[in-house]
C-alpha positions as CSV (number, residue, x, y, z in Angstrom):
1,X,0.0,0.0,0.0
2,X,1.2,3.5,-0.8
3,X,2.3,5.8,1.9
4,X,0.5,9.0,-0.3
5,X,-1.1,9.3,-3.5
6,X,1.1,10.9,-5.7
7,X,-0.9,11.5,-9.5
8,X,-0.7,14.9,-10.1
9,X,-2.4,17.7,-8.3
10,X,-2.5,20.2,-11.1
11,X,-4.7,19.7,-14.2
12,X,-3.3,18.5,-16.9
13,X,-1.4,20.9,-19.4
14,X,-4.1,22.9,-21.6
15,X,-3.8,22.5,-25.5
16,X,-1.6,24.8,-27.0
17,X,0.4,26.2,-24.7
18,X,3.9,26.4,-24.0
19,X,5.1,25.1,-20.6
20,X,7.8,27.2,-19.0
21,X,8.1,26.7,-15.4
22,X,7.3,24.3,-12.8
23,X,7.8,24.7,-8.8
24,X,7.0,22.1,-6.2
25,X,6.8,22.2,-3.0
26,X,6.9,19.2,-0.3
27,X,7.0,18.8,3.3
28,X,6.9,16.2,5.1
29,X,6.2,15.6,9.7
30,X,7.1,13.0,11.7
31,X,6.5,11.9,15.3
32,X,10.1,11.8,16.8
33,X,8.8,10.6,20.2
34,X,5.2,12.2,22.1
35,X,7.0,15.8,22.5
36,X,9.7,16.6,19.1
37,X,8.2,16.6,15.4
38,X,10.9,16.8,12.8
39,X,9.4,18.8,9.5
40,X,11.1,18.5,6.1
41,X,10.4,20.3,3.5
42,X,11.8,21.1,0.1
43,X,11.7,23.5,-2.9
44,X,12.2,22.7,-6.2
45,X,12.1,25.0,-9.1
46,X,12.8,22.9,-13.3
47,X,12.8,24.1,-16.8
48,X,11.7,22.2,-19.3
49,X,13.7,19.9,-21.5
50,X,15.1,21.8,-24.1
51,X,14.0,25.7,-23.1
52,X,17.9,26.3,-21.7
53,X,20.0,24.2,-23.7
54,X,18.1,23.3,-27.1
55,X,20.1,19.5,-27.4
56,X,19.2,18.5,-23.9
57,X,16.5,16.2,-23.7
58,X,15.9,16.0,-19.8
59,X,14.2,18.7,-17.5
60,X,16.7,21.2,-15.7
61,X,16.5,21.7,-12.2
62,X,17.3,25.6,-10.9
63,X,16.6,25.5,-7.4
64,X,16.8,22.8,-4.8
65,X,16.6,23.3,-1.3
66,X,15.6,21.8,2.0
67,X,14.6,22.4,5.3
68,X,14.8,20.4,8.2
69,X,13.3,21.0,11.7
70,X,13.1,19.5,15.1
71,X,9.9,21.2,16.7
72,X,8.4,21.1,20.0
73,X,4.9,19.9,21.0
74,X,2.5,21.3,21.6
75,X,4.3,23.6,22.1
76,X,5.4,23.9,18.6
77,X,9.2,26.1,19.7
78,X,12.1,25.0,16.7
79,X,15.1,23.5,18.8
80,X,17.0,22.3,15.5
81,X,16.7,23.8,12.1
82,X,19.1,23.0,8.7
83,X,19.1,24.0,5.3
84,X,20.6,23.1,2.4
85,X,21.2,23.9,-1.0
86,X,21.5,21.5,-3.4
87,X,21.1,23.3,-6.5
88,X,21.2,27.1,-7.0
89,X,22.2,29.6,-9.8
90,X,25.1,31.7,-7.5
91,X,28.6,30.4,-6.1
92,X,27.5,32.2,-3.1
93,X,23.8,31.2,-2.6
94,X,24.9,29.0,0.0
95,X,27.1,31.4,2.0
96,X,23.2,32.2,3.5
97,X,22.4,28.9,4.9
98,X,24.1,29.0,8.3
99,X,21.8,32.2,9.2
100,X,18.9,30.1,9.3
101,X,19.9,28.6,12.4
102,X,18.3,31.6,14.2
103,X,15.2,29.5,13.5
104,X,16.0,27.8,16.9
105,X,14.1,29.5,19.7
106,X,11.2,30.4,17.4
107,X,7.6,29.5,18.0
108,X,5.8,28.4,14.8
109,X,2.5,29.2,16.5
110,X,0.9,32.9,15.6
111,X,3.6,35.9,14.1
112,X,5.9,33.0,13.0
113,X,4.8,34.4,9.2
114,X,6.2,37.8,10.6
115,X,9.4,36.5,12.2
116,X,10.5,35.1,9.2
117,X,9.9,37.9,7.2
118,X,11.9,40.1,9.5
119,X,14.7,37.7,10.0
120,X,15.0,36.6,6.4
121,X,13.5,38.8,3.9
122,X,14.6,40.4,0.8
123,X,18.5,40.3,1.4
124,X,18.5,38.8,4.8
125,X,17.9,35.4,3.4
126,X,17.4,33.4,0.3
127,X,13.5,34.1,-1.2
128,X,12.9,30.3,-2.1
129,X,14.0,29.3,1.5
130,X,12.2,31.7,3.2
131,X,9.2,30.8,1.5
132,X,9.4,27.3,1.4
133,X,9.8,28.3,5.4
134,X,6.3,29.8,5.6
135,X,4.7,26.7,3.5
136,X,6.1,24.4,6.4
137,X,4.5,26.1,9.1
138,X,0.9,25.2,8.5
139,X,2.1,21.7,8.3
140,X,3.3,21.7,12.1
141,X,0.2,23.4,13.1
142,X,-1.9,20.4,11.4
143,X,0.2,18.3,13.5
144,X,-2.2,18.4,16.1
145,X,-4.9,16.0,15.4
146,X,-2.0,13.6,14.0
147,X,0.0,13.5,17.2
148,X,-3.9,12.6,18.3
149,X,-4.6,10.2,16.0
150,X,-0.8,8.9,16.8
151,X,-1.4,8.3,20.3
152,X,-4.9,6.9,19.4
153,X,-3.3,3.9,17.3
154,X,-0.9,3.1,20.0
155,X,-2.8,2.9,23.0
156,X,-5.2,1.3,20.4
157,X,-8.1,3.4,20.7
158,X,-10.1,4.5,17.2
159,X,-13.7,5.8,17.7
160,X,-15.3,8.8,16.3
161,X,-14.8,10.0,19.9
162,X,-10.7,10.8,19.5
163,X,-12.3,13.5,16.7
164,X,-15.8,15.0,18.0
165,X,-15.1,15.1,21.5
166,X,-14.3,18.4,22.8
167,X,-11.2,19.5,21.8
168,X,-8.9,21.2,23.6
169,X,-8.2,24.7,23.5
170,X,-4.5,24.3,22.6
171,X,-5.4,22.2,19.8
172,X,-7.7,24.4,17.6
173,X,-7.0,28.2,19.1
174,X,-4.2,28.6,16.7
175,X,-6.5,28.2,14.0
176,X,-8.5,31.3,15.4
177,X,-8.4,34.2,11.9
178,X,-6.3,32.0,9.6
179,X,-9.7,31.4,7.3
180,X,-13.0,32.5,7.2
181,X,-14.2,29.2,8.7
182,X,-12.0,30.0,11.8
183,X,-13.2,33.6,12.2
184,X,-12.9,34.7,15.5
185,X,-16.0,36.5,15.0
186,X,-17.7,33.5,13.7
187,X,-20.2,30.9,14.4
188,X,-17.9,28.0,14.0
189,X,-15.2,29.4,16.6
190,X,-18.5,30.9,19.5
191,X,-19.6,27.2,19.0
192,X,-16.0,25.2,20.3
193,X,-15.7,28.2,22.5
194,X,-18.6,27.5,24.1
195,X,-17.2,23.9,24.7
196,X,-18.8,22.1,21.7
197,X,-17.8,19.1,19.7
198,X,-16.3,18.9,16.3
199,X,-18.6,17.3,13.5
200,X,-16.7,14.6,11.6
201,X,-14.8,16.6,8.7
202,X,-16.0,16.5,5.2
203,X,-13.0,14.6,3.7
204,X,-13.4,12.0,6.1
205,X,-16.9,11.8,6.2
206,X,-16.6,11.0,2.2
207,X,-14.3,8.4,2.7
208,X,-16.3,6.5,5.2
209,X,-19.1,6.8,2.8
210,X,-16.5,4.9,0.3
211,X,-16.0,2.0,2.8
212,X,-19.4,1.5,4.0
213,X,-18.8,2.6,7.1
214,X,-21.2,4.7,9.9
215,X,-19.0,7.7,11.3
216,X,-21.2,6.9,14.3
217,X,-20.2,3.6,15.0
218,X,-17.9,2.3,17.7
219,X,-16.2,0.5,15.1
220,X,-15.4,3.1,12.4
221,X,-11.9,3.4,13.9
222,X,-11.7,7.1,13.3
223,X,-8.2,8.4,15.0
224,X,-7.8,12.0,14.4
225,X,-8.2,14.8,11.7
């Protein structure tokens, strides 16, 4: 069984027109032990076989970079942070890579978006790193309900209840004004303020529909969102 799907996320390439550019992102979290995540993440910018260098037939890689993080939780605080440049247009693109460690100390809960910015903006830092930075942030906050669903699995608990049940503040106030959904203004935040529970999320309810299964049931084995 595959670990992620991995067909394409993009539509396919419309009729007609010339393709110029493609950048990917990817980053990945791990459990490192009930209290450390490690994120990874990486940027990759290629050209098209053939737009550079009319003989060559294979696709040119630009930009390569990665990030790597050791982050606390919950209380989401970087204690270890590298980067590396594998491929890059300048000699010196590198030289910039040792001033990400004042990552370490940083919370990636609210204003990290801001810190970053300050720290490593414009000539402070290298613009694909620094942005590749921002894309991984989101993936430590979504870390939450993993770490959840983690622990669920391996104290072997998996009912609907490790999702619905009240949540704790810690594990949804972060997402208070990141979307219109989460406005703290709004009748989805008033209602878990308020102490309510969370309904089953669509993406999961969709699936369950797929295996036949009753997001009610003690036996649906739902872990975390």
């Amino acid at each position: 069984m595959d670990l992620f799907a991995d067909d394409p996320i993009l539509p396919a390439d419309p009729d007609g027109l010339e393709v110029l550019h493609d950048r990917e992102h990817r980053v990945r979290a791990y459990r490192r032990s009930d209290d450390l995540l490690m994120i990874r993440g990486a940027v990759r910018d290629q050209k098209p076989p053939g737009l550079y260098i009319e003989l060559d037939p294979d696709p040119l890689t630009i930009h390569h970079m990665q990030i790597e993080l050791d982050v606390t939780f919950p209380a989401l605080e970087i204690v270890r942070a590298e980067v590396e440049f594998l491929t890059y247009p300048n000699e010196t693109c590198g030289g910039i890579t040792e001033h990400y460690e004042k990552l370490v100390g940083l919370s990636i809960a609210r204003g990290f978006t801001h810190r970053v910015r300050e720290l490593f903006g414009g000539p402070r830092g290298c613009a694909h790193t620094t942005a590749l930075l921002q894309a991984m942030a989101p993936v430590a906050v979504q870390c939450f309900w993993s770490m959840q669903a983690s622990s669920a699995r391996r104290t072997g608990a998996g009912t609907t209840d490790a999702l619905t049940s009240t949540p704790s503040r810690a594990s949804w106030q972060m997402n208070v004004d990141t979307c219109h959904v989460w406005a703290s203004d709004g009748e989805h935040v008033a209602e878990v303020e308020a102490g309510g529970a969370l309904s089953v999320p669509v993406f999961l309810r969709d699936r369950l529909d797929r295996l036949g299964i009753d997001p009610e049931s003690s036996n649906s084995r739902i872990r975390g969102g």
